[in-house]
Structure formats: structure tokens, C-alpha cells
C-alpha positions in Angstrom: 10.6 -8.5 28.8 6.7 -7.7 30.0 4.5 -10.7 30.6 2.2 -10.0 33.5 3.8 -8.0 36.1 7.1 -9.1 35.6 8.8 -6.0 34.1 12.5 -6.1 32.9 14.2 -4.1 30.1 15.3 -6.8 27.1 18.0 -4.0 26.4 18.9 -1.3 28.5 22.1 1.1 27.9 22.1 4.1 30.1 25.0 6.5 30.3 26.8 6.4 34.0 26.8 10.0 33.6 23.0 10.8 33.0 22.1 12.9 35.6 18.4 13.1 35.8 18.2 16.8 36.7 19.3 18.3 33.3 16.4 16.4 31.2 15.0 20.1 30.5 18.0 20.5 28.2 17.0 16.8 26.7 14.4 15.2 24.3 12.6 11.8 24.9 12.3 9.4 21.9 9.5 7.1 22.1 8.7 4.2 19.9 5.5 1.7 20.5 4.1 -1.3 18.6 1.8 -4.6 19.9 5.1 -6.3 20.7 7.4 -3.9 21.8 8.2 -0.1 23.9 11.5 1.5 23.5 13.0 5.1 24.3 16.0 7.2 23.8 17.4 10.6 25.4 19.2 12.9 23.1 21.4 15.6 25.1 20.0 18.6 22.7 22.6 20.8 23.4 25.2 18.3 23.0 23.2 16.4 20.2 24.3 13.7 21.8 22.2 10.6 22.7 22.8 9.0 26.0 20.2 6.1 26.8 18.5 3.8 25.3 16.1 1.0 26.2 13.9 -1.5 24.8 11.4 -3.7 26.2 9.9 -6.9 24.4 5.9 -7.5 25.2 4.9 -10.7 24.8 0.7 -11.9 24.7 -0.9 -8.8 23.9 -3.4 -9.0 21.1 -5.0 -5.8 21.5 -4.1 -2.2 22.1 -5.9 -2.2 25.5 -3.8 -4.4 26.5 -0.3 -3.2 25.2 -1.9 0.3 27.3 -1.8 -1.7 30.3 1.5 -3.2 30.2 2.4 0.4 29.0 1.6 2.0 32.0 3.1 -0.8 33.9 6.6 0.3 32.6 6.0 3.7 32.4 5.0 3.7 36.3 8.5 1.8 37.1 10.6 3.5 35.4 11.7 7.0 36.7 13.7 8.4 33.7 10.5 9.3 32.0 9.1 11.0 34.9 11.2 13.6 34.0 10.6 17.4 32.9 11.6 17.1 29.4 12.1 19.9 27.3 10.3 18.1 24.1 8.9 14.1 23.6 7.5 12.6 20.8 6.2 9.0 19.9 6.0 6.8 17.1 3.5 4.4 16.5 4.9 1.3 14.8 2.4 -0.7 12.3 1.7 -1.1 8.9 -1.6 0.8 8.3 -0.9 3.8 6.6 -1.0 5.5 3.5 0.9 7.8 1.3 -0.7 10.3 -0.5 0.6 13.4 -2.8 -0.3 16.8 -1.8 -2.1 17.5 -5.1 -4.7 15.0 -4.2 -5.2 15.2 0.0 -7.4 17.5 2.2 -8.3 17.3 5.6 -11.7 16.4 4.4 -10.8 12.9 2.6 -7.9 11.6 4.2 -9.8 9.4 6.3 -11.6 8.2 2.7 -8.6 7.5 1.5 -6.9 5.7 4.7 -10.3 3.8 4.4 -9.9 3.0 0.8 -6.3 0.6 1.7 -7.0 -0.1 5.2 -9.8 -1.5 7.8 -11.0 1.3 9.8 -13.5 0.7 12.4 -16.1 3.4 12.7 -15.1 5.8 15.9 -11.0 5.8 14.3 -9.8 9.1 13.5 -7.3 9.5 11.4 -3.6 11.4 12.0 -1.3 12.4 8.8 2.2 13.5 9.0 3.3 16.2 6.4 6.4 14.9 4.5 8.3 18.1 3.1 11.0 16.0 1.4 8.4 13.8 -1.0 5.6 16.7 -0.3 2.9 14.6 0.2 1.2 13.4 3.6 1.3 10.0 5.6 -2.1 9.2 7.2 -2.6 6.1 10.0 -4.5 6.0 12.9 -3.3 6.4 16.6 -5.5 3.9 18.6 -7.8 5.6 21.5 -5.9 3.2 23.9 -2.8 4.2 23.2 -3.6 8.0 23.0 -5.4 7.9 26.7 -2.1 6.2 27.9 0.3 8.9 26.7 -1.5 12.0 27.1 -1.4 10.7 30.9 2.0 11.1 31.4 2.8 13.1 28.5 0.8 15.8 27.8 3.0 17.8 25.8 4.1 15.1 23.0 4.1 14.6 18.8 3.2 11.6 17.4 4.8 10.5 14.1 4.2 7.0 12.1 7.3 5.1 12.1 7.6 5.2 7.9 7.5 8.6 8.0 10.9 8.6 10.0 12.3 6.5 8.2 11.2 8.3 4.5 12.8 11.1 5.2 15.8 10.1 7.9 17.0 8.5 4.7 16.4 11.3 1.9 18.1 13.4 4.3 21.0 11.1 5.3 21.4 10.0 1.6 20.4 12.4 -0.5 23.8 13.2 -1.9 24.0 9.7 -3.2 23.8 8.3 -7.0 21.5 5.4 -8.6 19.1 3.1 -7.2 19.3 1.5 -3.6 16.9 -0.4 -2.2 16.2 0.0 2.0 15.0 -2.8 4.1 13.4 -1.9 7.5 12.5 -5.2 9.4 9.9 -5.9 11.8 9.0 -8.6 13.7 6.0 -9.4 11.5 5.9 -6.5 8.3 9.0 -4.8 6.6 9.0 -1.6 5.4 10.3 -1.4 1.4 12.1 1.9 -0.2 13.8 2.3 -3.1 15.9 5.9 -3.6 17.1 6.5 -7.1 19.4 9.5 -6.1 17.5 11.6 -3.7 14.2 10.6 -5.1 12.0 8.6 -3.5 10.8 5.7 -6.2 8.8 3.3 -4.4 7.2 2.9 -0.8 5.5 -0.2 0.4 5.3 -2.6 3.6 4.4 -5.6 3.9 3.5 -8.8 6.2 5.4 -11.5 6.2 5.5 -14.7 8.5 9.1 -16.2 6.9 12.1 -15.1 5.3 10.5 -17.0 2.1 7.4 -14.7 2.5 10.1 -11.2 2.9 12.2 -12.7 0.1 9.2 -13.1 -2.5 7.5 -9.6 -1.8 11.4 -8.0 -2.4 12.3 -9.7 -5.7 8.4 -9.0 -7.0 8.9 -5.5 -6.1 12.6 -6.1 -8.6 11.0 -7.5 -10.7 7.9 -4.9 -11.3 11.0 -1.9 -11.0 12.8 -3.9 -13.3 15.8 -3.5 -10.9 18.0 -6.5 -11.4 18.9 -8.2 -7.6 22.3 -8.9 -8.5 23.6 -5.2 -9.3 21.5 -3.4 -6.8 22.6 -2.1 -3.4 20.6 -3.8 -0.6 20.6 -1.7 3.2 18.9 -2.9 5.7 18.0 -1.7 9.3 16.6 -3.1 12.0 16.8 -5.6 15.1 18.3 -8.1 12.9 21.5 -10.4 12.7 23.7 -11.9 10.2 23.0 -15.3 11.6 19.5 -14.7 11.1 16.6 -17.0 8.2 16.2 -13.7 6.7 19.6 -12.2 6.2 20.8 -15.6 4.8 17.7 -15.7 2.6 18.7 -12.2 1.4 22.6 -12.5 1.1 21.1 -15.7 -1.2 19.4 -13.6 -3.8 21.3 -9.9 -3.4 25.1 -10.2 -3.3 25.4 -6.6 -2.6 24.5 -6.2 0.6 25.3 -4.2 3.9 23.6 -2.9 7.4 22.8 0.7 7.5 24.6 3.1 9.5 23.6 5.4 12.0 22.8 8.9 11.2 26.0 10.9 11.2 24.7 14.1 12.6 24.2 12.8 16.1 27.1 11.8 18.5 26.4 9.0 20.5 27.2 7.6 24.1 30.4 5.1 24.4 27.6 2.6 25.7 25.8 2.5 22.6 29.4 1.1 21.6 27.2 -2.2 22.5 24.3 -2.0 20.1 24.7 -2.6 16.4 24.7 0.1 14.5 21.9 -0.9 12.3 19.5 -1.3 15.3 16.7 1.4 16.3 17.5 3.2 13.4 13.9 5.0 12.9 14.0 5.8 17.2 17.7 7.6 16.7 16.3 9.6 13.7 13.0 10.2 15.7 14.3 13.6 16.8 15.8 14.8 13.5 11.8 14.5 11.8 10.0 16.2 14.9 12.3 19.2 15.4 
């Protein structure tokens, strides 16, 4: 948890037999939002991940803030002082946009970023190129957060956290049949996909304050798909129990329902044998969408 200068990792699960000097041969995973900082190492030659941590940041309203309590963290904690043979980040909000190839250039996809969200003035806008859908994500990286990261890590990638997750599932799931529907949860936003086969059918996110809100947004988006709630498949990732408002609120309405799992193609660490499998999806697939 970060409040102030108090700086502990909410989560931390680091293999006892990291050693520090062979992070040339690894890759740093970093994920960032307003309330949250989390990384993972993957062991490239192994493809093998073997840390993970995740701090909760509490107060901060602004990205010059987060930036502060950033560097705080990043100061502290010596693992990502390291020489790492390739990082990348993902920035973790809703304001982005999805647009075909056919109809984006370089020259209007700030227009069209413009056209669904609220950009101030000075914002420049970043697209990732989605091979699997062929069409491009834009979003915008705040300055803040750009200043803080180039500091320590000069040589990085930035991705927008739905672009992971687009095509960490039409590659982890594309030999499956019929329509499923994908859940990503947030704190505050959830991120909406439905696959029929290995085609993407529908993209959307949106805000939500209570599992009534999350609830009503997923059986309008049924409803408009004419996808009937009680014969569709329902996966959902993120931080996220069974005990929780909105899993009870979904197991209500959508009988057929299950937690993801993680991405097959990686091995993983025996003390990740501690965190649900369902949890930091889009940070483990960070790697697969950057290499």
C-alpha cells in the first residue's frame, strides 16, 4: 500500500531463487493506473515468470501525483534497478479507441481519439497496432507518467492495457467455437469482449460504481447482441473473488460461469502457486503482445 511515504507491497511473490544478476536474460512487465503499480519478471530463456508484485495507491487524483508515489516505489525497490534485456508498460484506463485500419492515419487519430474522449489541448496521442483484428488502439500516455518512466527506463514500450488483453485472448482462444463473452474487472471500469470463434465481435468498457451498474451495462450489451445470458459462456479475469457484490451479481444472471486461466505458454514460479489464477491476467500476457 502507498499513502504518503509509507511504502509497502499489497502483494509481493518473489522467487527465493531470483538472483538479481541474470536480469539481462529477463523482461520487466509493468502495469500502472491512478490506483495501482504492479510488475512481473519473465525468465526469457526459461519463459518462465518468477516475481510478481503489486502495490495499491490510495488518494491520488491526478497523474502528477501517481508520478510521485511512482518514483517513491521505484526509488525503494532494487529489482527494477536492474539491467534488463527488454521492459514495457501498460497504461491502465478507459480512454481509448478502436479503429479499423481502412479508416486510420497518423494524421487523424488524435481526431478520432478526440471524437469519444476528452482531450486536453497539449495531449498527444499513442496507438498500438493490433495484427489479430488489423485495426489500431489509440489512448493517450499522460506527460507525468512519460517523464517518470523514461527516468529510469529509457529503453521501454508502452501498450494500452485492452490491447493486451484483445489479442492475449484471440491468441489463447482462437481455436475455440461459438460465442463467449470476457469480463476484465477494474476497480472502477470493466473491459467487455465478446469472441465468436476467433473473431472479435464486440469491444467496449465501461464505468461502473456497483455490481448493479456492471450488471446493467453486460445484459444491455446481450441484449443489443441478442446473446441470451443463460446459454452463453461468461470468463472473467481480474483481482476479483467469488465472495465478491459483483461475482454474486453475475453468477445471479449468467449460470455459466468460470475464472479465466492463465496463458498456457508461460511456465510459472511455484510461488505464484499463491495467486489465483485469474489475477493479473493482462500483466502475465504483457510480454507475449510486446515481443
Amino acid at each position: 500500500m502507498v499513502t504518503g511515504s509509507n511504502i509497502k507491497a499489497t502483494l509481493s511473490h518473489i522467487d527465493l531463487n531470483l538472483k538479481l544478476n541474470i536480469s539481462a536474460s529477463c523482461h520487466l512487465s509493468i502495469q500502472v493506473n491512478l490506483d495501482g503499480f504492479s510488475f512481473a519478471i519473465l525468465n526469457i530463456q526459461e519463459q518462465k515468470y518468477i516475481a510478481l508484485e503489486h502495490y495499491d495507491i490510495q488518494n491520488c487524483t491526478t497523474y502528477n501525483e501517481l508520478a510521485e508515489q511512482l518514483d517513491k516505489i521505484i526509488k525503494q525497490q532494487e529489482m527494477l534497478h536492474q539491467n534488463f534485456a527488454t521492459i514495457s508498460i501498460s497504461i491502465a484506463h478507459s480512454l481509448n479507441t478502436l479503429t479499423p485500419k481502412a479508416l486510420y492515419d497518423d494524421a487523424n487519430g488524435k481526431d478520432i481519439l478526440g471524437f469519444n474522449q476528452a482531450l486536453l489541448q497539449n495531449e498527444e496521442e499513442n496507438s498500438d497496432w493490433l495484427s489479430s483484428i488489423q485495426a489500431f488502439n489509440s489512448y493517450v500516455i499522460p506527460e507525468e507518467l512519460k517523464r517518470c518512466f523514461n527516468k529510469y527506463f529509457p529503453n521501454h514500450k508502452w501498450k494500452h492495457d485492452s490491447s493486451i488483453l484483445i489479442e492475449s485472448l484471440l491468441q489463447q482462444f482462437k481455436l475455440q467455437e461459438g460465442e463467449k463473452i470476457y469480463l476484465s474487472i477494474q476497480n472502477t471500469y470493466f473491459e467487455l469482449i465478446v469472441l465468436d470463434g476467433k473473431k472479435l465481435k464486440f469491444f467496449n468498457n465501461f464505468s461502473y460504481k456497483s455490481a448493479a451498474d456492471l450488471i446493467y451495462y453486460l445484459l444491455f450489451t446481450c441484449e443489443q447482441l441478442s446473446i441470451n445470458p443463460d446459454q452463453v459462456s461468461l470468463i472473467i479475469s481480474g483481482e476479483i473473488e467469488e465472495k465478491s457484490e459483483v461475482y454474486k451479481i453475475l453468477y445471479k444472471y449468467v449460470r455459466n460461469i468460470s475464472f479465466i486461466k492463465r496463458n498456457p505458454n508461460y511456465e510459472y514460479s511455484f510461488v505464484f502457486d499463491e495467486v489465483k489464477e485469474h489475477f493479473f491476467y493482462k500483466l502475465l500476457n504483457q510480454h507475449l503482445c510486446v515481443s
